[in-house]
TORTIVO-594323 format. One record per residue (C-alpha): x, y, z. Coordinates in steps of 0.2 Angstrom, whole numbers, padded with zeros to 4 digits, always signed. Last residue first. Example, Ala and Ser with C-alpha at 12.3 -4.5 7.8 and 13.67 -1.06 7.14 Angstrom:
<vexmars>
+0068-0005+0036/+0062-0022+0039/
</vexmars>
This chain:
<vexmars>
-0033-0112+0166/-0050-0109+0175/-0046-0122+0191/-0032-0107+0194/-0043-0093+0195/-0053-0102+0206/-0039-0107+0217/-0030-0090+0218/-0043-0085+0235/-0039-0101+0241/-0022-0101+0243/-0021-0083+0249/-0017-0067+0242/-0003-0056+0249/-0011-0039+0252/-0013-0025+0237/-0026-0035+0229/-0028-0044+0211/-0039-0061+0208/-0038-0064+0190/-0054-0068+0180/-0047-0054+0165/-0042-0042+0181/-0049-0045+0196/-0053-0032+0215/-0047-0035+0231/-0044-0020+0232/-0052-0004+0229/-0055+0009+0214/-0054+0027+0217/-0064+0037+0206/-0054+0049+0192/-0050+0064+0190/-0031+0064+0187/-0028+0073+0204/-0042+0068+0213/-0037+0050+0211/-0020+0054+0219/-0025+0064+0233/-0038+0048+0238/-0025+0038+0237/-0013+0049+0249/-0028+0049+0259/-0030+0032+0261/-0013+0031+0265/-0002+0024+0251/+0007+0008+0246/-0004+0005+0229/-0017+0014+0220/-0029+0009+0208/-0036+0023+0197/-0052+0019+0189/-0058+0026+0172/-0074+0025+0165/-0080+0039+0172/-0065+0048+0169/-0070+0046+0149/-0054+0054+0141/-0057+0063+0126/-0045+0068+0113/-0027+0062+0118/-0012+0074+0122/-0022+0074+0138/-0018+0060+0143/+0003+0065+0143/-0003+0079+0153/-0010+0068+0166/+0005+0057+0165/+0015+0074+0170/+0005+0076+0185/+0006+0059+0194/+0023+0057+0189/+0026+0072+0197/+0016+0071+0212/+0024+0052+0215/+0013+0039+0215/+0025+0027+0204/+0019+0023+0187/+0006+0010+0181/-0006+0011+0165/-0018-0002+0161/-0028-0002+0144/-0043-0013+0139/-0048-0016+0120/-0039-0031+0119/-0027-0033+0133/-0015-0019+0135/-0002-0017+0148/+0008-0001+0152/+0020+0007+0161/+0033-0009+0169/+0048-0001+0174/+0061+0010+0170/+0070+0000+0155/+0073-0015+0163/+0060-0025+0174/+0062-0031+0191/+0071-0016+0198/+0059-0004+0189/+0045-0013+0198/+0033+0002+0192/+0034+0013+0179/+0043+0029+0183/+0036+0045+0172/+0046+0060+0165/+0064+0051+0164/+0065+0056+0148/+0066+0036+0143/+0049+0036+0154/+0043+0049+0145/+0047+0040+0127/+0041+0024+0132/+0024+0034+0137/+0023+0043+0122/+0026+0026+0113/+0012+0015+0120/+0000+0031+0120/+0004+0029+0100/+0000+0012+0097/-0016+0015+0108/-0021+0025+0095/-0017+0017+0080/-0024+0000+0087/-0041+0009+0091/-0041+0018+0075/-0039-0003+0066/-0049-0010+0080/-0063+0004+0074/-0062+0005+0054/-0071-0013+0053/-0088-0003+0059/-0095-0014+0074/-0096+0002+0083/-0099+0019+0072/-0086+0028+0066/-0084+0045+0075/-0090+0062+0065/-0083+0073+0056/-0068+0063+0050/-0057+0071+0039/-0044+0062+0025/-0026+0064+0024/-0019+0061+0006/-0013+0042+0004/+0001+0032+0010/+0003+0018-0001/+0000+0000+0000/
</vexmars>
């Protein structure tokens, strides 16, 4: 193929349309490499940088479903919310932030920040069990019978 002249879009393509996974990918492609690029700056921390190279873990994305992690700090906080921004819309309704090794208030300071709610734990991810506490045995074993 060839790249061809830039067409408008007046209004959004409707769901189920082909187009969408194809904007979607284009889209999330792109957050994927703002936030390597930050973190490369040194603009946001992901988390377990001593774990994982290459500042951390920032981002994970499952189908049509996007999880971004940096460290709480006021900074990081702020500059990702201008990195979200570059974007069109965000729907904070939608949105949850899940914080980790923080006060309640401290979590609560964060959510406000990027106006979002403030999820709890325990909570699951794709059938997954996730909670800031060690989980137990028996709390894993569903999820584990499922594989």
């Amino acid at each position: 193929g060839e790249i061809g002249p830039f067409f408008p879009t007046s209004c959004g393509v409707r769901q189920g349309d082909p187009f969408s996974p194809f904007l979607f990918n284009m889209v999330v492609d792109a957050l994927a490499a703002i936030l390597d690029k930050a973190k490369a700056a040194g603009h946001i921390k992901g988390i377990v940088p001593h774990l994982v190279g290459g500042n951390g873990i920032s981002l994970l994305q499952y189908a049509d479903d996007t999880i971004i992690m940096v460290e709480g700090s006021a900074t990081d906080i702020m500059n990702l919310k201008f990195l979200l921004l570059c974007f069109q819309r965000i729907n904070f309704n939608k949105s949850a932030v899940m914080v980790m090794g923080y006060s309640q208030d401290e979590r609560q300071s964060i959510a406000d920040r990027l106006n979002c709610q403030l999820g709890c734990f325990p909570t699951s991810y794709l059938g997954i069990p996730i909670s800031d506490t060690r989980l137990t045995v028996a709390e894993l074993r569903p999820a584990v019978g499922k594989l």
